[in-house]
C-alpha positions in Angstrom: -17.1 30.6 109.0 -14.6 33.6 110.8 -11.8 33.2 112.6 -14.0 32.7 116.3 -15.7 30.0 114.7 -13.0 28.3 113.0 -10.9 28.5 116.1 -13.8 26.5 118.5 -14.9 24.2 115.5 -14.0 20.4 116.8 -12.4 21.5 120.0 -13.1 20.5 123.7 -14.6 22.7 125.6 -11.4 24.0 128.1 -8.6 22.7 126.3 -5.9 24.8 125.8 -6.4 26.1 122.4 -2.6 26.5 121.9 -2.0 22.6 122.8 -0.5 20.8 119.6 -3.6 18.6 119.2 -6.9 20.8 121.7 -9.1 17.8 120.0 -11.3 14.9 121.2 -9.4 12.0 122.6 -10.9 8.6 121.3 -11.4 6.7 125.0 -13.4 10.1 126.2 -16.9 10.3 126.1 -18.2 14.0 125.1 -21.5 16.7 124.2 -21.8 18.5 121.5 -22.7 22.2 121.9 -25.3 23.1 119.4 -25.6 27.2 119.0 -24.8 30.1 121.2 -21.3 31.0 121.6 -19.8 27.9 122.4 -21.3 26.1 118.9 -19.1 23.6 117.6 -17.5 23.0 120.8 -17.4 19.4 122.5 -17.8 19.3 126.1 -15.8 16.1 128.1 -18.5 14.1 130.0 -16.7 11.2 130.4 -17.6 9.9 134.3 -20.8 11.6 133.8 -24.0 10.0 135.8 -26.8 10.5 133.9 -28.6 12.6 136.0 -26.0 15.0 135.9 -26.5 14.8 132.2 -30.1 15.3 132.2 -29.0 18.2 134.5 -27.1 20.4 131.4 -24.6 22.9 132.1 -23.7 27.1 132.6 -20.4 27.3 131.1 -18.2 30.4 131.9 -17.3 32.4 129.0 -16.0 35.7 127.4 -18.2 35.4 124.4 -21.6 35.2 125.3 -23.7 38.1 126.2 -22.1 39.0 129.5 -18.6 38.4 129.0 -17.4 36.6 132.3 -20.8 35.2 132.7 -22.2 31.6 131.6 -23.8 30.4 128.7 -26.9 28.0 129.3 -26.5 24.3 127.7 -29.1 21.6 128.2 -29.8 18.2 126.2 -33.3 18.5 124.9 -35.8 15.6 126.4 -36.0 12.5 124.7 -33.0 12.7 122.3 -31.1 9.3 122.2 -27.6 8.8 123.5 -24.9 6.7 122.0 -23.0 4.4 124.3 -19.6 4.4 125.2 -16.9 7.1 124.2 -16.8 9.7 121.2 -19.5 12.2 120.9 -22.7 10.5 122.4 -24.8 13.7 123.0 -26.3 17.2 122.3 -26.4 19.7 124.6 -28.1 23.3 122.9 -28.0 26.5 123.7 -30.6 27.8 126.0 -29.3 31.4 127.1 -26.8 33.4 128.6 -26.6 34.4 132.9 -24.0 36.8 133.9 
């Protein structure tokens, strides 16, 4: 693992990543980014309807392929969710748009 990857590994998604703890808080609900730039990340979708869900996500980002563009995220189709808070999701990578 480098020093990119360490530094997103376990961390949410626009936390400040010089906060004293940039982790998961245990009464939030989050998604998992699975590959791309963004792997390892957890994104907060606590409030989330689950169409908006279903919807997946274009994150902004300096490490993708365009840097200041968006990488791609979407749940894949039939995976199960887990109720309530922690991590109850996947979204994976799907691409890059600048």
């Amino acid at each position: 693992m480098n020093g990119d990857e360490q530094l997103l590994n376990r961390r949410v998604y626009g936390a400040d990543h010089e906060a004293p703890n940039p982790g998961p808080l245990p009464h939030r609900t989050y998604a998992a980014l699975v590959g791309g730039p963004l792997d390892g990340l957890l994104l907060d979708i606590h409030g989330w309807r689950t169409e908006e869900v279903d919807d997946g996500v274009a994150l902004p980002t300096e490490l993708g392929r365009w840097p200041g563009g968006r990488a791609l995220y979407d749940p894949h189709p039939g995976e199960s969710r887990m109720p309530g808070p922690g991590v109850t999701c996947r979204f994976y990578y799907s691409g890059d748009t600048p």
